[in-house]
N, C-alpha and C positions, 0 to 999 in steps of 0.2 A: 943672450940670444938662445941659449940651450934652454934656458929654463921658460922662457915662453912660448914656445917650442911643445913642449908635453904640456902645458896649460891649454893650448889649441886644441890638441887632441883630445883633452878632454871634453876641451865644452864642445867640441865637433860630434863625438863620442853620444854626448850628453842630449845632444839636439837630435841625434839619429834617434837616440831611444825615445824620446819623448815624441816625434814625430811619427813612430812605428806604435806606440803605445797606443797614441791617440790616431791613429788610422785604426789599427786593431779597434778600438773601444767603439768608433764611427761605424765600421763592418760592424761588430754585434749589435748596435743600436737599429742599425737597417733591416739586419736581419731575423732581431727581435719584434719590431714592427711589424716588417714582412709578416712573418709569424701571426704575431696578435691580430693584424688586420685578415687575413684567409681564416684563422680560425673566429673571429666574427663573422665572415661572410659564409662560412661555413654553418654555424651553429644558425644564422638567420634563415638560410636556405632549408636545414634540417626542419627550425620549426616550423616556417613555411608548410614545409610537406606533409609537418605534423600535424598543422591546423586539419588542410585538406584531409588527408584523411579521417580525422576528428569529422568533420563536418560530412564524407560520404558516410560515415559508420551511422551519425543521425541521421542521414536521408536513407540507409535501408532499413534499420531499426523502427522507424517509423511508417514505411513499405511493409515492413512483416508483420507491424502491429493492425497495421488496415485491415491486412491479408487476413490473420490471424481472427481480426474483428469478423470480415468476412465469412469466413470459414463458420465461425462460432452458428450467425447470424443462418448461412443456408441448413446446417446441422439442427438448429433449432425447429426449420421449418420443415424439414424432413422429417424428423422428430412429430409432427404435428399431423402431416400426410399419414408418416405411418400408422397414428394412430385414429385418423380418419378411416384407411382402410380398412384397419381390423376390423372396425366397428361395421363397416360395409360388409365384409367377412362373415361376419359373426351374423349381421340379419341376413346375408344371402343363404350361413348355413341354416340359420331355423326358417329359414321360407322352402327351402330345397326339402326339409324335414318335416315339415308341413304339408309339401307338394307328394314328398315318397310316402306320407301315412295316408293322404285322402286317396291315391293310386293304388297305393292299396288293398283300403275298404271300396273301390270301385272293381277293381280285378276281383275279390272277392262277392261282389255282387255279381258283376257276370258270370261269375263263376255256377254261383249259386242260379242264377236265373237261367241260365243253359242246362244245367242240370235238371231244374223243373222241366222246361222246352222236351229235353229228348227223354224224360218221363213220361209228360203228356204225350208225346210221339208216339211213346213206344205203345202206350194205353188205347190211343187211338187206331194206331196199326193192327193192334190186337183185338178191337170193336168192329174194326172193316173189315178181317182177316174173317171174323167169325161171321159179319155179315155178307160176306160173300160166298161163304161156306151155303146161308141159307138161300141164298138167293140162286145159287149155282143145282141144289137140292129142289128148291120150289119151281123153277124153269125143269128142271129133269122129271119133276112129277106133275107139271101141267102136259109136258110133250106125252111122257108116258099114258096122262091119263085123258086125251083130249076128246076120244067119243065117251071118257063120264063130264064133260063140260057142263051138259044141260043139268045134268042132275048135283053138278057141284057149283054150281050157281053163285049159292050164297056162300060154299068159300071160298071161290074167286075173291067176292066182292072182301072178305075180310083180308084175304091175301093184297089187295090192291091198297087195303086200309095201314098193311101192316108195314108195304113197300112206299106208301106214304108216308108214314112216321120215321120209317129207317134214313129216308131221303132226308126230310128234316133237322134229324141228329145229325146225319151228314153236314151236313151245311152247317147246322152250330159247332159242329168239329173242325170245318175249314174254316170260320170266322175267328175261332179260338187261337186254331196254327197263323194264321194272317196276323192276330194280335199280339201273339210270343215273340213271332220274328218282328214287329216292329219294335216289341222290347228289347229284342237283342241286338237291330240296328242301332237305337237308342244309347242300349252301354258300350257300345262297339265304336261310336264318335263319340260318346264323353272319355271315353278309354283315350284313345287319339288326342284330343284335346289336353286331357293332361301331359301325355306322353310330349306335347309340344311343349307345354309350358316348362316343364322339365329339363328340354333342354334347353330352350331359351336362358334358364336361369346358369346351368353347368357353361355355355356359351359366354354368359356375363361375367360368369365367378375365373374364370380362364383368362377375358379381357383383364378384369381384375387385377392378376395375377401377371399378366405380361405389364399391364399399365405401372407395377411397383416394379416388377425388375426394370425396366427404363427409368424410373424415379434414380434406383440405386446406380445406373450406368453413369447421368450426369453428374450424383455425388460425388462417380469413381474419376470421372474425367475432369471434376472440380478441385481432386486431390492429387490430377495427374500420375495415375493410377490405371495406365491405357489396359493392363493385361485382363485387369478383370472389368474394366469396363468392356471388353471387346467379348470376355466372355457371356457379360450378361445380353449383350446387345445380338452376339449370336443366339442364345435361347432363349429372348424374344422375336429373333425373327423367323426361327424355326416353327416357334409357340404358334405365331401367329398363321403363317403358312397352313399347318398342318389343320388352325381351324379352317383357315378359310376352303380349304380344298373338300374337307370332310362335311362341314353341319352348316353354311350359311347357306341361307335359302333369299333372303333381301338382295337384287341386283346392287341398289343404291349403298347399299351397308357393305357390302361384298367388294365394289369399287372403292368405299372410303378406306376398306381396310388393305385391300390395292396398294394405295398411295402409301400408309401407313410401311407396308412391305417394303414397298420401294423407298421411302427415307432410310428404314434402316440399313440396307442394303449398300445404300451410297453413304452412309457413315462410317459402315467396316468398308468400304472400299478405302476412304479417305482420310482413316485410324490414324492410320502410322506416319502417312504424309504430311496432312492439314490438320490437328485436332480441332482448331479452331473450327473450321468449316464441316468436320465431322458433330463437332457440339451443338453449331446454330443445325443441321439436318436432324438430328436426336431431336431438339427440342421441339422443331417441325412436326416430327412423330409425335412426340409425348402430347403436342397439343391436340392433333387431328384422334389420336384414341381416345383422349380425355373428350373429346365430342362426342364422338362413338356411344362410351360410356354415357355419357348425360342423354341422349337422347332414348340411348336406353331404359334407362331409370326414372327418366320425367318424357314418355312419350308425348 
């Protein structure tokens, strides 16, 4: 009895442990599992996110290479303008160069033909001065001598002969003065005339000049570059102002360049807020000058 007794206890003993062994083993198995199976769902979900972003990083890479394209693409064509302008530039300065040499040698003709004018003035002043001298002398010696009338007869008559010819010089001396002064009306509207043309061309070379710096504002606003687009588009609208107030003399030109004032006006107003709606009003302008121009240039 004694002895099977501690045999019980044993295998009682022996069954506890093995029934706690293998609970224990069961627990880490679960909890191993556990484990492995979140660290799969984990590592799934990671790449997941990985993809995604893999695949946003190609959809901006390929945004910035458009972009990029873009950019290249308006820079090119800028490129191209501006070297159109120059070239506009460059023959408005040899026309302008052209225009101040022939002004010139016309300034120097009237210069020169006024100074003949009040030569022959002064020569003629000095002809009547001396013929009225005579004439002031012959009337003082006909009064003086009027009871020797009969017996001065016949110098009367050469007296009369001599106030006939004096008369005559006269009159080719005021057809002479009548012909100087319509030569110096003459240089007097070709003067003018250049003096126009002159500035019509300084007027052009200005539009010119405003017409690039707005070129350069959309570049700036292409590069989202507001600061100096806002500056160039302010000293274009300055530019333009200050001609239109000073030198256009065209109503209909005077008004297109109105409008031209007024887009840019409402573009710095709408700079900072809308660029969008500031860029489509710019471009408004750069078209309406770019007519401007062309009509000036291919009237």
């Amino acid at each position: 009895m004694s002895t099977n007794e501690p045999t019980r206890r044993n295998t009682a003993s022996r069954l506890r442990w093995i029934i706690r062994v293998t609970f224990f083993t069961l627990l880490l198995l679960t909890v191993a599992f556990a484990v492995a199976t979140a660290g799969y769902w984990g590592f799934a979900q990671v790449q997941r996110s990985f993809d995604r972003l893999i695949v946003r990083s190609n959809t901006h890479e390929r945004a910035l290479a458009d972009l990029r394209a873009e950019i290249d693409r308006l820079t090119r064509e800028n490129e191209a303008q501006q070297r159109e302008l120059a070239a506009l530039q460059a023959a408005r300065r040899d026309d302008l160069a052209t225009l101040n040499a022939q002004l010139t040698q016309q300034q120097q003709a009237l210069t020169t033909a006024v100074a003949q004018l009040n030569q022959r003035h002064d020569e003629q002043a000095a002809e009547s001065d001396a013929l009225r001298a005579g004439l002031i002398a012959m009337q003082s010696d006909l009064i003086t001598n009027t009871t020797q009338l009969d017996e001065l007869g016949g110098e009367l008559d050469g007296v009369r002969a001599t106030l006939s010819t004096v008369a005559t010089r006269l009159g080719a001396l005021e057809e002479l003065a009548g012909s100087s002064a319509q030569q110096a009306a003459t240089a007097v509207a070709a003067t003018d005339a250049m003096t126009l043309t002159l500035r019509s061309a300084q007027e052009t070379l200005l539009l010119f000049q405003t017409w690039e710096l707005m070129a350069r504002a959309r570049l700036r606003l292409l590069e989202n570059n507001l600061g100096l687009a806002t500056a160039d588009i302010r000293l274009a609208e300055q530019t333009l102002s200050q001609l239109n107030e000073a030198m256009f003399t065209d109503s209909e030109e005077a008004d297109a360049l109105a409008q031209v004032i007024t887009r840019l006006q409402q573009a710095l107003a709408s700079l900072n807020i809308n660029a969008n709606g500031a860029a489509q009003d710019l471009d408004r302008a750069w078209d309406e000058l770019d007519q401007i121009i062309s009509r000036r240039i291919r009237p």
